[in-house]
C-alpha positions as CSV (number, residue, x, y, z in Angstrom):
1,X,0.0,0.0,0.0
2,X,2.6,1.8,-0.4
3,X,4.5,3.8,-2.8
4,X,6.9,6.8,-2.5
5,X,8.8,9.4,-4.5
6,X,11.9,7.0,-5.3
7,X,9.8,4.5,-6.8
8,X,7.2,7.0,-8.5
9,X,10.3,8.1,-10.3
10,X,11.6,4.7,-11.2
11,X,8.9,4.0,-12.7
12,X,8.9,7.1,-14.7
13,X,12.0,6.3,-16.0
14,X,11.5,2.7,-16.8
15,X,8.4,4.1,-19.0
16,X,10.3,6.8,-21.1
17,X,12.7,4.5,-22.1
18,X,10.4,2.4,-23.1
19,X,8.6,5.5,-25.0
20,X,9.2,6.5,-28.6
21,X,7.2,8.1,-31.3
22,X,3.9,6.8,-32.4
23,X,0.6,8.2,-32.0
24,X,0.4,11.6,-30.6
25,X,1.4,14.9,-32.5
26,X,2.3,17.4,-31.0
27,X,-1.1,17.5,-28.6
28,X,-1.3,14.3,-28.1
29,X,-0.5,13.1,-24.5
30,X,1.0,10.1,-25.1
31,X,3.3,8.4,-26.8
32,X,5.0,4.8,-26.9
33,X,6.6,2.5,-28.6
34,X,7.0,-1.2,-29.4
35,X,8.9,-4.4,-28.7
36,X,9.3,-6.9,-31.7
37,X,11.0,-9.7,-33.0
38,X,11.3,-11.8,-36.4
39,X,8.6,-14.3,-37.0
40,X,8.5,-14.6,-41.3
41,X,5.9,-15.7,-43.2
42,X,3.4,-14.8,-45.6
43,X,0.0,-12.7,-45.5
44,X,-3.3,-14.2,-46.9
45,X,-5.8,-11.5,-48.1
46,X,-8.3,-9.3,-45.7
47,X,-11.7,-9.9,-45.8
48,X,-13.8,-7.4,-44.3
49,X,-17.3,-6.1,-45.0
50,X,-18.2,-2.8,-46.7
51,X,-21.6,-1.2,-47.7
52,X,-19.8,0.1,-51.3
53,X,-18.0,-1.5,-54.3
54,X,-14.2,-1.5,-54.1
55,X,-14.1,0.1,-57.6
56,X,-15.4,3.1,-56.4
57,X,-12.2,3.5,-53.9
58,X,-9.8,6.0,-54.3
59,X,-7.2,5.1,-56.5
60,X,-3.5,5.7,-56.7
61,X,-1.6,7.6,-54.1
62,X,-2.7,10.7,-55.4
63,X,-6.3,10.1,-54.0
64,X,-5.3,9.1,-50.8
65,X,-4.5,12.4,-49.5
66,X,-8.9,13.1,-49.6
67,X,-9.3,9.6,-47.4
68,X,-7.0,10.4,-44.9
69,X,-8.4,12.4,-41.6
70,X,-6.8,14.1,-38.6
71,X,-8.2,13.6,-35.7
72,X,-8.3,16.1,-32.5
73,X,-9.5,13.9,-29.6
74,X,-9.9,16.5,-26.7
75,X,-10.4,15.5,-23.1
76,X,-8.8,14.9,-19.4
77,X,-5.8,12.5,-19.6
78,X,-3.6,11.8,-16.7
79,X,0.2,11.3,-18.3
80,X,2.6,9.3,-16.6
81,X,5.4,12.0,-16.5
82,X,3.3,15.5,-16.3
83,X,0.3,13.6,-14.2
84,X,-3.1,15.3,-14.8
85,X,-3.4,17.5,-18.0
86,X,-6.8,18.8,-18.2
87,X,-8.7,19.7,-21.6
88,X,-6.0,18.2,-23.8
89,X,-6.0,18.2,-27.2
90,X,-4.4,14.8,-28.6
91,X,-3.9,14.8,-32.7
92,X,-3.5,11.4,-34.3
93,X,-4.2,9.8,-37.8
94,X,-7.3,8.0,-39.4
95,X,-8.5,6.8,-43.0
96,X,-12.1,6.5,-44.2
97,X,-13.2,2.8,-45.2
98,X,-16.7,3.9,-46.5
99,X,-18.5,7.2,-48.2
100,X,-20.8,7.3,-45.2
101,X,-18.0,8.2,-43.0
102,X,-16.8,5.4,-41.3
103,X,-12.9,5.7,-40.6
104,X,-10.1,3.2,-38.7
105,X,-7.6,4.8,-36.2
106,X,-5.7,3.4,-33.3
107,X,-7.4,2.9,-30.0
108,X,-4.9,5.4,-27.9
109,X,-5.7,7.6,-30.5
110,X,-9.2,8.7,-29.4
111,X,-10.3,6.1,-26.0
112,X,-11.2,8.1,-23.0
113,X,-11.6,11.5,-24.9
114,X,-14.5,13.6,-24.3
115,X,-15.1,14.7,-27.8
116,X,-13.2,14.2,-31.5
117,X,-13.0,16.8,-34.2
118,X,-12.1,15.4,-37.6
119,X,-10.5,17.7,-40.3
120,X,-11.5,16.4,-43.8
121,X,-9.4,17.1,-46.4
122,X,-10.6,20.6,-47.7
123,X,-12.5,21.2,-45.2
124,X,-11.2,24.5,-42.6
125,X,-13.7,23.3,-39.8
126,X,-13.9,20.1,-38.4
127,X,-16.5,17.6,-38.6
128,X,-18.1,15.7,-35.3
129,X,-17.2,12.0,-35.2
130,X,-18.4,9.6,-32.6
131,X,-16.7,6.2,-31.6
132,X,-18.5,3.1,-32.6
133,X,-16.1,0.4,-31.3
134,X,-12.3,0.0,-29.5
135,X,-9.9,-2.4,-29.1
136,X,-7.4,-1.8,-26.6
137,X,-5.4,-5.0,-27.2
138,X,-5.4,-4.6,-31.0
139,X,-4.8,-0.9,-30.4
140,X,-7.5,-0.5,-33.1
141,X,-10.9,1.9,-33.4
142,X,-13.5,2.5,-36.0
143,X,-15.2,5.7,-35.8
144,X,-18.2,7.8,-37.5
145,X,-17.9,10.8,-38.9
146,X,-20.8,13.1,-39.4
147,X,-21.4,13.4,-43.2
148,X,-21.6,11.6,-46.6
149,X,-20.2,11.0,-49.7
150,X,-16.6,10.6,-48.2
151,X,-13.9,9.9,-50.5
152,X,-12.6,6.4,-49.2
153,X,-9.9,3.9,-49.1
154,X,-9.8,-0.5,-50.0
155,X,-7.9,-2.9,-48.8
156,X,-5.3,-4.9,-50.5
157,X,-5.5,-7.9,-52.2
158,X,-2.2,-9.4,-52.5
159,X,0.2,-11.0,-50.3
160,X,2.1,-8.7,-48.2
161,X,5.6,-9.3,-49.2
162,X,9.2,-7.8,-48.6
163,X,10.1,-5.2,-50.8
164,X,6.9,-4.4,-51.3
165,X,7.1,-0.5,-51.8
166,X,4.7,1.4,-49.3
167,X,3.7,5.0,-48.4
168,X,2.7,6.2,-44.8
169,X,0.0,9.1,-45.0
170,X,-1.0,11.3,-42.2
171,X,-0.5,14.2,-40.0
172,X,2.3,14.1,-37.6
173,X,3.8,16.3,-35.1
174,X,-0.1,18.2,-34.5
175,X,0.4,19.6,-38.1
176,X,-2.6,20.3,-40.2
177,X,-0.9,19.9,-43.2
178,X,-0.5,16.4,-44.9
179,X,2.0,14.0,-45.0
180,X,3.3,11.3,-47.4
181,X,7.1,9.2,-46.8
182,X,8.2,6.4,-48.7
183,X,9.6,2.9,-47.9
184,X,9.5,-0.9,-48.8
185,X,8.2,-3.9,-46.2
186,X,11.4,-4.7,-44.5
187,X,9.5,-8.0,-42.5
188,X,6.3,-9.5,-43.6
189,X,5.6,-10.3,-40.2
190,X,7.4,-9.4,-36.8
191,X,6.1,-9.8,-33.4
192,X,3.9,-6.7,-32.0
193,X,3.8,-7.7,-28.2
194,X,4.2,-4.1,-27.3
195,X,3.8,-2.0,-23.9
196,X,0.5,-0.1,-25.1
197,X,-1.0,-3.5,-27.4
198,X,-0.7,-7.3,-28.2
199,X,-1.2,-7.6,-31.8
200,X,0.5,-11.0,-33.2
201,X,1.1,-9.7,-36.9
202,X,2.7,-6.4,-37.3
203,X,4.3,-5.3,-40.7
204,X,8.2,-3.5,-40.2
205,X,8.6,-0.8,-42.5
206,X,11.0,2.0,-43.9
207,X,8.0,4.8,-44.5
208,X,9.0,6.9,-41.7
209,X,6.2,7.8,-39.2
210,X,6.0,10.0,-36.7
211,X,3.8,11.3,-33.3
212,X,0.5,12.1,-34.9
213,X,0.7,9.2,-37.8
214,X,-0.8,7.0,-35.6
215,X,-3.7,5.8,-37.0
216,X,-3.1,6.7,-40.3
217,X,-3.1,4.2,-43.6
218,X,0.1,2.3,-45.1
219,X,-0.5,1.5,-48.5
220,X,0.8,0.7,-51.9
221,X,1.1,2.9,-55.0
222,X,-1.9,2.2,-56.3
223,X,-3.3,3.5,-52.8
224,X,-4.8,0.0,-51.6
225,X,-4.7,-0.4,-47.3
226,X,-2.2,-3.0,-46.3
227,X,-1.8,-1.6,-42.7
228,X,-2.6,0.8,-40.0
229,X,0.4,2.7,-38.8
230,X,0.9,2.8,-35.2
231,X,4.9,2.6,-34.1
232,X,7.9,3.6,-34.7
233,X,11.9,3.4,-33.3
234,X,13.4,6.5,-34.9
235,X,16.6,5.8,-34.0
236,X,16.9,2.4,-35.4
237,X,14.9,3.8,-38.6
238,X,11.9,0.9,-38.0
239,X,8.4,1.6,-38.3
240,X,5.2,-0.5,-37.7
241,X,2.1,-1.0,-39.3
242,X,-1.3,-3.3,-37.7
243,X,-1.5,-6.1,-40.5
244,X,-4.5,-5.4,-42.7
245,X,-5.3,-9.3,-42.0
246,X,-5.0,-8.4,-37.8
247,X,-7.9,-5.6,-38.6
248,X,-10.0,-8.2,-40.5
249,X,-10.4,-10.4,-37.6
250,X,-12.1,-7.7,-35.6
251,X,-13.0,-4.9,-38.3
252,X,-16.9,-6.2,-38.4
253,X,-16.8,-6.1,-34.5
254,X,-16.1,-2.5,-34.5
255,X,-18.2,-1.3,-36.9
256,X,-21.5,-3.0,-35.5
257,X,-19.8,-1.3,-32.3
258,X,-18.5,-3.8,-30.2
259,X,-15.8,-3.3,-28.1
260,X,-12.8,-6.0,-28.9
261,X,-10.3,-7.3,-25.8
262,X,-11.2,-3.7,-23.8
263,X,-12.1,-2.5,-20.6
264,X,-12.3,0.4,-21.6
265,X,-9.2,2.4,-20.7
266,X,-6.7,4.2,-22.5
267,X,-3.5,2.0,-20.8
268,X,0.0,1.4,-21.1
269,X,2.2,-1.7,-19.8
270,X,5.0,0.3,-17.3
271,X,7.7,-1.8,-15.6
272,X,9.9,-0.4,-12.6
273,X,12.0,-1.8,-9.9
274,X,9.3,-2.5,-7.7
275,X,6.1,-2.2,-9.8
276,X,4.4,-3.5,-12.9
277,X,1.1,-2.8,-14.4
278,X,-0.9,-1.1,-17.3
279,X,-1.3,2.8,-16.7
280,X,-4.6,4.1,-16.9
281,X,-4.4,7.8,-18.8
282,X,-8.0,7.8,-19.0
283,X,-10.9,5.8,-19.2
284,X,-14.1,5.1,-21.3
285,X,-17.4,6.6,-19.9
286,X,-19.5,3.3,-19.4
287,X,-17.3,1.3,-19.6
288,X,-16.5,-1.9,-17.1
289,X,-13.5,0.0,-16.1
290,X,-14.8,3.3,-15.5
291,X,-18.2,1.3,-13.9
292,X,-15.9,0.0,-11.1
293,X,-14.1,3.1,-10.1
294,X,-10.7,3.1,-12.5
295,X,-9.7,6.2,-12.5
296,X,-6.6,8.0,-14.9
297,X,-3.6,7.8,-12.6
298,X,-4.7,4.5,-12.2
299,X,-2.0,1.6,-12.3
300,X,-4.0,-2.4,-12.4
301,X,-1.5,-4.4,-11.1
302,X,-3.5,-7.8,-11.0
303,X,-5.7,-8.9,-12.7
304,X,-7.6,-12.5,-12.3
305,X,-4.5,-13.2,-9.5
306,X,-2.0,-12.6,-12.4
307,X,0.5,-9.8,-11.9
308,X,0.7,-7.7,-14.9
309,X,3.2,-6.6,-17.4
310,X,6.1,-8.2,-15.5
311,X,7.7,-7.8,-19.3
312,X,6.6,-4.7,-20.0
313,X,4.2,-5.5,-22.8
314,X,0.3,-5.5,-22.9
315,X,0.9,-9.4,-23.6
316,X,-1.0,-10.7,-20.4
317,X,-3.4,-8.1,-19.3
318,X,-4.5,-9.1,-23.6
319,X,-4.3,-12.8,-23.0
320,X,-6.6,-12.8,-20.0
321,X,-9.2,-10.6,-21.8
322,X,-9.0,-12.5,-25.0
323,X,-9.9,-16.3,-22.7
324,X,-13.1,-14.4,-21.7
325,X,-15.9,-12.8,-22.6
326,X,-16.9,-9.3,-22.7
327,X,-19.0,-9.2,-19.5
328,X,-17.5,-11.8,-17.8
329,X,-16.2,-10.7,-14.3
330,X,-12.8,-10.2,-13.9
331,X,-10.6,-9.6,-10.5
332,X,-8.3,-6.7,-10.6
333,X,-6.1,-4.7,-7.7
334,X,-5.1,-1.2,-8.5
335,X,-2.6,1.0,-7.2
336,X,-4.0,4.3,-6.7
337,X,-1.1,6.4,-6.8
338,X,-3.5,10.1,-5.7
339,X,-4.3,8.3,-2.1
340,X,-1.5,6.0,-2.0
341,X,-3.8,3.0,-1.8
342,X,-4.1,-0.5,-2.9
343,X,-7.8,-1.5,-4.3
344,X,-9.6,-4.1,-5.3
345,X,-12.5,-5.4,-7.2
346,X,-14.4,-7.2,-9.8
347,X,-15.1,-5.8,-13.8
348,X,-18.2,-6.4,-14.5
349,X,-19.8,-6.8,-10.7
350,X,-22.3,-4.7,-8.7
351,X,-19.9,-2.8,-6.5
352,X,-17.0,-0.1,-6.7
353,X,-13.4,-0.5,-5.5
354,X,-12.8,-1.6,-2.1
355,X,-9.5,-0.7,-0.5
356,X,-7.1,-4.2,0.1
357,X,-6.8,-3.8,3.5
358,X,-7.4,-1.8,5.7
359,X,-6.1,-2.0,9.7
360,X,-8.7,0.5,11.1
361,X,-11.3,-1.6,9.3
362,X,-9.8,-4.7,10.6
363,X,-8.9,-3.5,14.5
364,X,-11.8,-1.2,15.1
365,X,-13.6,-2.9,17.1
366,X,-10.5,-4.3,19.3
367,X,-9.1,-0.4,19.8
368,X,-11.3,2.0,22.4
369,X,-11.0,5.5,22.6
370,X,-12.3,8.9,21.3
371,X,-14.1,7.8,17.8
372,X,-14.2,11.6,16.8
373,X,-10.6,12.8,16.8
374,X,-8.8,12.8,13.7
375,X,-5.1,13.8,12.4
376,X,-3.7,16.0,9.5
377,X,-0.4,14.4,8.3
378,X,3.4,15.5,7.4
379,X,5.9,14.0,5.8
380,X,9.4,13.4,7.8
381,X,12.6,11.7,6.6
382,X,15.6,10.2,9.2
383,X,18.4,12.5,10.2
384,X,20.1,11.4,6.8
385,X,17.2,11.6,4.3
386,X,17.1,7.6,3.8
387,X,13.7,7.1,5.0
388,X,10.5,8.4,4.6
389,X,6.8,8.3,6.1
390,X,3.9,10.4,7.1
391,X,2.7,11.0,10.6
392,X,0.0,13.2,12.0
393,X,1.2,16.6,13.0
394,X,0.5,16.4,16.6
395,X,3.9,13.5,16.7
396,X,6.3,16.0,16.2
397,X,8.4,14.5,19.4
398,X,11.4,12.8,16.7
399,X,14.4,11.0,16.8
400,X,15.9,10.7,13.1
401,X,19.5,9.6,14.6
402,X,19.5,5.6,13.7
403,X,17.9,2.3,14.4
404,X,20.3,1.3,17.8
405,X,20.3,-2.5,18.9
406,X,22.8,-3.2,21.8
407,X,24.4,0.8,21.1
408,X,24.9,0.1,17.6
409,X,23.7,1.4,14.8
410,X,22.4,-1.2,12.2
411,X,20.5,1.3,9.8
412,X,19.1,4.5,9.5
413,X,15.9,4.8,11.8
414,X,13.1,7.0,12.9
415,X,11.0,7.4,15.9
416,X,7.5,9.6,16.5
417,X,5.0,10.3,19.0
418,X,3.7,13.1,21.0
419,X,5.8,12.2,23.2
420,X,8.8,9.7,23.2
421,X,9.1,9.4,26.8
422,X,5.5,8.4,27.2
423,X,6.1,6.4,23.9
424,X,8.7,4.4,25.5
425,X,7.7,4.3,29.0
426,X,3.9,3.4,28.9
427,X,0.7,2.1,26.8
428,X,-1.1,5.5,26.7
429,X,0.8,7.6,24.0
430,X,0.7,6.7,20.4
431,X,4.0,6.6,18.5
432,X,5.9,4.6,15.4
433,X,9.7,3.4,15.3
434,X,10.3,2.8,11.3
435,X,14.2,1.3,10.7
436,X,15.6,-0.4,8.0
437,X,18.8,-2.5,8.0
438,X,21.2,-4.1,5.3
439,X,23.9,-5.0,8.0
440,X,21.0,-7.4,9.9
441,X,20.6,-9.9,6.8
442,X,24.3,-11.5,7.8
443,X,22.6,-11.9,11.4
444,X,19.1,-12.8,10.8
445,X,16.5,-15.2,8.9
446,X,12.5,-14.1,7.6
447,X,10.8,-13.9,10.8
448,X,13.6,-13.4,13.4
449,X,12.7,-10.0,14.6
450,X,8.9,-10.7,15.0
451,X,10.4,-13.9,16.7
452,X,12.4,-11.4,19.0
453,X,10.2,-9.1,19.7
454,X,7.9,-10.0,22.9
455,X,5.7,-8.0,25.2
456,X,3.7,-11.4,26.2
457,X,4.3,-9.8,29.8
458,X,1.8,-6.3,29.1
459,X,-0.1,-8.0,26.0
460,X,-2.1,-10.3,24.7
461,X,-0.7,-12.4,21.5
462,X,-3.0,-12.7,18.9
463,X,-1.3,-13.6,16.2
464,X,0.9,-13.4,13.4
465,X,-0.5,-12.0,9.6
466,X,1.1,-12.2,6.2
467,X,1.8,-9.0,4.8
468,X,2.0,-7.7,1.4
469,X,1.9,-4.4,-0.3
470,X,3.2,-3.1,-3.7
471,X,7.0,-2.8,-2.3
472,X,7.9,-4.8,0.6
473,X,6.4,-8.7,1.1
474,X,6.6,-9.7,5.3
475,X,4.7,-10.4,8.5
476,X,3.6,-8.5,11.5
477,X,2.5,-9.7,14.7
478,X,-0.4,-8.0,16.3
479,X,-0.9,-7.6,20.4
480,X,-3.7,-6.5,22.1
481,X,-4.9,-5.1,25.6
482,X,-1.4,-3.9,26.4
483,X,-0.9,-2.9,29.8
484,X,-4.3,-3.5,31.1
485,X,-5.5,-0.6,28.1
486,X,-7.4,-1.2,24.9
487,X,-4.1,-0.4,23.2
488,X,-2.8,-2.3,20.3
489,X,1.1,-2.7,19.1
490,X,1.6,-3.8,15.5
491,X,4.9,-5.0,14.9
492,X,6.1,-5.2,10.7
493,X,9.3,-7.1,9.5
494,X,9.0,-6.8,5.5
495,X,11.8,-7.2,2.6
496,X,11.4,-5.4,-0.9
497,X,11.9,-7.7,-3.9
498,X,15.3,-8.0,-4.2
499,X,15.8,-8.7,-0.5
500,X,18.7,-6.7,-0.1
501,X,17.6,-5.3,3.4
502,X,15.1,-5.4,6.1
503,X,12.7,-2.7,7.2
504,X,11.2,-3.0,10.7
505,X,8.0,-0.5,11.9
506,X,6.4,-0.6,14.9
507,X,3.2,1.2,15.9
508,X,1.3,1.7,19.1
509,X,-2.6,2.6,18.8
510,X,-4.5,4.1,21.1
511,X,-7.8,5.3,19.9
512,X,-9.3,5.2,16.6
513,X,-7.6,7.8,15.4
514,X,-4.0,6.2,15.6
515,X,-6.2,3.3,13.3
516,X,-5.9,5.6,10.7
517,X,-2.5,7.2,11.1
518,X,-1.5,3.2,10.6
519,X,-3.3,2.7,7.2
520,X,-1.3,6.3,6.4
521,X,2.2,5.6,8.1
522,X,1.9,1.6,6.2
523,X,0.9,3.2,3.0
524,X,4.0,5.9,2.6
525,X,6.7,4.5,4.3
526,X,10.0,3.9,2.3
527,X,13.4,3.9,1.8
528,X,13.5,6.5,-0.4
529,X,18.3,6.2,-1.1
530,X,21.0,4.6,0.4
């Protein structure tokens, strides 16, 4: 449940590297990119269902240009390195498929925004469009754009081969102004297990694309569709395209307006050193996702028991939805980063979000006193800035200097309370000793310091509880009715993942209010360096 500064910023480095251009122009709020490798073979031909002729498509490259729309999807969208960006204005790509104004995009082009304007080719003001159908996993959406008698593109017929020559059209970068680069097929098929979709058949290309091409058409010189543009790696000069055949498996789907493999939220796989998930910028009104409570800011870390993205693709969050139905429920536990709060809950069920766990929820009943006092909170750090937590602002009594066993310091410690002397000395104060130790794993095994730890002569035992949280995996004891009091002591010995130390909290509560100030003190503690 918790989740502090040093790992908010891991995590925001772990997704930029993974980031490169693809969708957005300059607008758009996000961008990604895409993990691949080789898989050759050969393409069979699309077969998707149109209300017109393919003779009366636009033909030849020339024509294109009056097929191909930009897209202005404006909304709320919380990014994952400049968090909440209000009325944003993302720009992507997008190609009609039929005259009455039916167009394909990507799915992070235009899920979760509040409104689209589509410019026409033209046209100075934009049209209306509305979204029939998404697929998060295919990263693929057909829209409708107000209007008739659209100039429109067909698919190709042939196999998609190497060498094929092949144009990417669209407007990148947020420019109005249309774009056509050149290039051949340089892989017929290549892997598209990427952090923002799980497509199986992607098409590597030399057309270079850019933020804002996303969505946009890749076709041949006689202007015939044989992909949707959606990624690109600059650097390496490698662009991708959707296969035309991965957009006939679902394109029906999406025009009768079914979503495909969706929830219903504009995601992206991050991986950090203590966290993995799919990143929520923003969410689909209506949708399971947003019917439960997932919020942008969001990270779902599990879901159906699985932890997600532990390779930085979309590749299980997309198998799991593809082995089930649309309304099928679906377990999931999110990260809330906003109130620093594990929650849980079922897509597709009757109720909202619960949080994991909850100690004032769990001890209220065994901890007396005064029900209507509550705390404001503060952040403090050790004498050396190694550890963090929040406390309320009444346990300013602190002792930053070390965590001391025998007069020796094994790590860098804290200690709060109103008062320390009453902290130390009796059952009636509140306080919290947090320390953390590398020097103490030569010394001890799992479990030693709960196992050294005894006040069976003020307390009552009750047990001993696993504990888990998004950092740090442990136990804690609990004890009750210490010193002939309704006080409780909680006692924490957890590891992070890599098990290179030890931290070690312990907490006395007095009345309900110190209830909460545990839910707030176990949900921001950390070692933030060292």
């Amino acid at each position: 449940m918790k989740f502090a500064d040093a790992h908010w910023a891991t995590l925001v480095v772990a997704a930029a590297l993974l980031a490169a251009a693809c969708g957005g122009g300059a607008e758009e709020t996000t961008t990604t990119t895409t993990t691949v490798t080789a898989e050759s073979s050969t393409t069979t031909v699309a077969e998707t269902t149109t209300t017109v002729e393919s003779s009366e498509a636009v033909s030849g490259l020339k024509g294109v240009r009056g097929a191909v729309v930009r897209i202005v999807a404006e909304g709320s969208f919380v990014d994952i390195e400049e968090g909440l960006v209000k009325n944003a204005a993302g720009s992507g790509s997008g190609f009609i498929i039929d005259p009455s104004g039916l167009a394909v995009t990507n799915n992070h082009v235009v899920t979760g925004a509040a409104f689209l304007q589509v410019y026409v080719e033209g046209e100075d003001e934009p049209r209306n469009a509305k979204i029939l159908g998404v697929s998060e996993c295919s990263d693929l959406a057909v829209i409708d754009i107000d209007g008739a008698g659209l100039p429109f593109l067909d698919w190709y017929e042939g196999d998609i081969a190497t060498g094929t020559d092949v144009y990417a059209a669209g407007f990148p970068l947020g420019d109005p102004e249309y774009t056509l680069t050149e290039g051949i097929v340089s892989k017929e098929k290549a892997n598209g297990e990427s952090n923002w979709s799980s497509v199986d058949s992607v098409i590597e290309h030399t057309a270079q694309i850019l933020p804002g091409n996303s969505g946009g058409p890749l076709v041949t010189e006689d202007g015939r569709v044989l992909g949707v543009n959606y990624a690109s790696v600059n650097d390496l000069d490698i662009q991708y395209a959707i296969s035309r055949d991965e957009v006939a498996k679902i394109l029906d789907d999406l025009i009768a307006g079914n979503n495909v493999d969706s929830i219903g939220v504009n995601g992206t796989a991050v991986l950090g050193d203590d966290l993995s998930g799919i990143w929520v910028a923003a969410t689909e009104s209506g949708s399971p996702a947003a019917n439960l409570g997932i919020t942008g800011g969001d990270v779902i870390t599990e879901m159906e028991g699985l932890v997600l993205a532990t390779d930085g693709t979309m590749s299980d969050y997309c198998d799991i939805l593809r082995s089930h139905e649309s309304d099928d429920p679906l377990t999931v536990e999110i990260l809330r980063f906003e109130t620093e709060e594990v929650l849980e809950g079922t897509l597709n069920g009757d109720e909202e979000l619960t949080v994991a766990f909850s100690f004032a929820e769990e001890l209220g009943d065994e901890v007396g006193g005064d029900a209507a006092v509550t705390y404001e909170y503060t952040e403090v750090f050790d004498d050396d800035g190694v550890l963090v937590m929040q406390i309320p602002t009444t346990w300013l009594d602190i002792d930053g200097s070390g965590w001391n066993i025998d007069d020796e310091i094994v790590g860098p410690g804290i200690v709060a309370a109103p008062s320390l002397a009453a902290f130390y000395d009796t059952w009636t104060s509140p306080g919290v000793f947090f320390g953390a130790s590398s020097d103490l794993l030569d010394e001890l095994e799992p479990s030693d310091l709960l196992n050294l730890t005894d006040f069976s002569d003020s307390c009552t035992y009750d047990d001993t509880y696993d504990y888990e949280d998004a950092v740090y995996t442990g136990a804690y004891d609990l004890w009750l009715d210490c010193g002939g009091t309704d006080t409780a002591f909680v006692v924490l010995e957890a590891y992070p993942a890599e098990e290179d130390f030890v931290v070690y909290v312990q907490i006395q509560i007095v009345t309900d209010a110190d209830l909460e100030a545990l839910d707030v003190i176990l949900a921001t503690f950390d070692v933030v360096s060292g």
